[in-house]
N, C-alpha and C positions, 0 to 999 in steps of 0.2 A: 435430540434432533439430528435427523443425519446428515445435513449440510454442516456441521461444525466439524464432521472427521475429516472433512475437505480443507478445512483450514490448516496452513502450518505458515507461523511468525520464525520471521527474523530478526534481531537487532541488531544495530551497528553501532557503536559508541564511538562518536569522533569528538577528537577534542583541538584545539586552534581556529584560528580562524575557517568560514567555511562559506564556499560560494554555493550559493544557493541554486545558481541559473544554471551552473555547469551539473548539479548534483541531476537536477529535476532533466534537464539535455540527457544524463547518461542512461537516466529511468526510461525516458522515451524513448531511446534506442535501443535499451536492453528488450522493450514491447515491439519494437519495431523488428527489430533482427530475430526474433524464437516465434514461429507462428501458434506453437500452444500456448500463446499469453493471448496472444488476437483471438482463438478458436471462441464460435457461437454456436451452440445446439439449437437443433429444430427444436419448436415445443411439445412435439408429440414423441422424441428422444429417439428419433430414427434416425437422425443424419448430422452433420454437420456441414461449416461455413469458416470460412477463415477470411474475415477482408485483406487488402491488403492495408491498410492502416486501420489502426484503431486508437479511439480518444486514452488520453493521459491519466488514472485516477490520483492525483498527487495532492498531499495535502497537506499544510501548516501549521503545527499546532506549538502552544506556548505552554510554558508549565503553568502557567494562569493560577491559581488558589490553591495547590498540592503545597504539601509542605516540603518534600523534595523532588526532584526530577525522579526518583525511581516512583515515588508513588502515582506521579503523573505518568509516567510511563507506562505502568500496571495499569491505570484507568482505563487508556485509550487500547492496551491491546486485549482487557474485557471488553470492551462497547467494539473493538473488531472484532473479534473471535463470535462474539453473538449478534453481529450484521452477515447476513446471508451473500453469496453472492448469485447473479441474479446467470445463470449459463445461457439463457436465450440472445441478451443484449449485452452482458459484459460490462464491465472490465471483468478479468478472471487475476487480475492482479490489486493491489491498492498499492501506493505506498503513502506513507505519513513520516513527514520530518516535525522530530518535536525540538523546540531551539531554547535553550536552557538562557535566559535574559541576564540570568546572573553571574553565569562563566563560558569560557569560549567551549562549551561542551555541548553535544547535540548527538539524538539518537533517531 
């Protein structure tokens, strides 16, 4: 599918404690401050649009039923990698924090 060569993951392993509010605050600014994260194409792919703000994709996930955080980790960035993103309405970003219940570790 050609919407997958558009993907590219990052991780980030933190480990201590970790504020959440400030994490998901610094996501929304880094979308806020680069307008190629805001950018919207026309549907007919002649043009574009940049608003000047655009919604947050930020998301919370638990290692829930994985046997370890790397397997869980591996899950969620299959089921992103084969989530399309949508260029008409956006986001052109996601982020997902996954929070490890069992140690102060989170990616």
């Amino acid at each position: 599918m050609p919407f997958l060569r558009l993907h590219e993951s990052v991780t980030l392993d933190l480990r201590g404690p970790l504020d959440k509010q400030a994490l998901r605050k610094a996501a929304h600014d880094l979308v806020q401050r680069h307008e190629a994260l805001r950018i919207r194409f026309a549907p007919t792919g002649t043009g574009f649009t940049v608003p000047p703000v655009a919604p947050l994709a930020f998301t919370v996930a638990t290692d829930g039923e994985a046997a370890t955080l790397d397997a869980r980790l591996a899950e969620i960035i299959d089921s992103e990698a084969a989530t399309p993103f949508n260029l008409v309405d956006g986001p052109l970003i996601r982020f997902t924090l996954l929070l490890d219940t069992r140690e102060d570790r989170h990616n």
